[in-house]
PLY file of the C-alpha trace (Angstrom):
ply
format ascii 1.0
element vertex 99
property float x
property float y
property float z
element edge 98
property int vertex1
property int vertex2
end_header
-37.00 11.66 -47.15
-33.30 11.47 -48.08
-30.74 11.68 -45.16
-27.31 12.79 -45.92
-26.28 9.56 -45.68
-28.02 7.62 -48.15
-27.12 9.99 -51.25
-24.47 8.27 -53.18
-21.60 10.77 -53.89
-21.47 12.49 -57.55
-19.41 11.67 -59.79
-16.06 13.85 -59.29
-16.96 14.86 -55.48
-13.58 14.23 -53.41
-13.65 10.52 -51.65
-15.12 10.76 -48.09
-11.68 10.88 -45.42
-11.56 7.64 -43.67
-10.01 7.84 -39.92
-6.34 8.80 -40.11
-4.03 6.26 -40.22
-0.24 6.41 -40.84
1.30 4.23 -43.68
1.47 0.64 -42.05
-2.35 1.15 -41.45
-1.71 1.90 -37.43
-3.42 5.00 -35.79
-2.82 7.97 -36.30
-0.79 9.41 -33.34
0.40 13.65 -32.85
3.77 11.93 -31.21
4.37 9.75 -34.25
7.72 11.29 -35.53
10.91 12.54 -34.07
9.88 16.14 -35.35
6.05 16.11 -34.01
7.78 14.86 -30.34
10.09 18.04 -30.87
7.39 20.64 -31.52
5.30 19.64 -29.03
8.39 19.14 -26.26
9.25 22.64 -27.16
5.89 24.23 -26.85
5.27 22.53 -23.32
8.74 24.54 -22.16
7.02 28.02 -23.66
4.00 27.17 -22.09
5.48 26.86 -19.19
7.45 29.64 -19.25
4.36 31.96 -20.41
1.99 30.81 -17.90
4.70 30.93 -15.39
5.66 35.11 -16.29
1.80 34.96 -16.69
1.32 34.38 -13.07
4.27 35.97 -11.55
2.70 39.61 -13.06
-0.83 38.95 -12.49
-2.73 41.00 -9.73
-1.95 38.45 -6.68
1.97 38.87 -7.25
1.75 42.58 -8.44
4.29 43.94 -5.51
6.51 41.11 -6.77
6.33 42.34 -9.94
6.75 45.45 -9.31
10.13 45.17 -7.25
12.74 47.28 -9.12
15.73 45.19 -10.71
17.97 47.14 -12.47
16.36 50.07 -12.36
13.34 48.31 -14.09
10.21 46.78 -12.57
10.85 42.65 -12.26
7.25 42.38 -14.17
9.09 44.39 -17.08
12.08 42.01 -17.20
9.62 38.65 -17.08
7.62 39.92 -20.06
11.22 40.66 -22.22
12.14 37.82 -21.08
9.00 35.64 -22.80
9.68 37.52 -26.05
13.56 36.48 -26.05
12.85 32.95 -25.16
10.03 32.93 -27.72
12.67 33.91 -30.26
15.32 31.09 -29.27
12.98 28.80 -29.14
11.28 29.02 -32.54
14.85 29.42 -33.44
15.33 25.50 -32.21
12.79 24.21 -33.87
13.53 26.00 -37.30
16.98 24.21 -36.90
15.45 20.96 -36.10
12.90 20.63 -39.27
15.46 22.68 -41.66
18.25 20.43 -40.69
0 1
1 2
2 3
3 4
4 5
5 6
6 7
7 8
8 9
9 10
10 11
11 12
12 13
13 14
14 15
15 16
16 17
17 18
18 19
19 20
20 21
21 22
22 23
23 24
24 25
25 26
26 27
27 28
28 29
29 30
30 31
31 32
32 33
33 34
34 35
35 36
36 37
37 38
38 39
39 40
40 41
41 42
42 43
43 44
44 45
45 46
46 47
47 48
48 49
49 50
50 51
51 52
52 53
53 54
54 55
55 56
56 57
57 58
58 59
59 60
60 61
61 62
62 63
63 64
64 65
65 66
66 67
67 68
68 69
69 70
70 71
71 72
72 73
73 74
74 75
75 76
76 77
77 78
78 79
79 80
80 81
81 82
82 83
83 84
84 85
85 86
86 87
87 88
88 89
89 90
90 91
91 92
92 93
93 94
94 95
95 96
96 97
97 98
């Protein structure tokens, strides 16, 4: 029986990918440019942010979240709040790979 293996690839079949490594032959690393450090800094502050909102209008804090600001419930002003710093903060990082 053949195993997977010990069949030698066809002729025209793609090479098989070797572990990532960056140009000077070092290991591959997700924090290896300024832009990859950027991108992930900024999705750690929207994950904060999210699971922060996340918490603050789940069932444990509901009569926090429902406390009226502005006429509004706070829960309502959290979650608009997550959209508009979603926004700026895709806005960032469009600035920082386009520029």
């Amino acid at each position: 029986m053949v195993t997977p293996d010990q069949v030698e690839p066809t002729e025209g079949a793609p090479p098989e990918p070797e572990e990532s490594t960056s140009a000077d032959n070092q290991h591959w690393s997700p924090f290896s440019t300024t832009q990859a450090k950027t991108a992930w800094g900024l999705m750690a502050i929207f994950t904060i942010i999210y699971f922060s909102v996340a918490i603050l209008t789940s069932a444990e804090f509901a009569e926090l979240a429902a406390t009226p600001v502005l006429g509004l419930p706070l829960g309502f002003w959290l979650g608009i709040g997550v959209i508009i710093a979603g926004l700026i903060i895709t806005r960032v990082y469009l600035m920082k790979v386009e520029g």
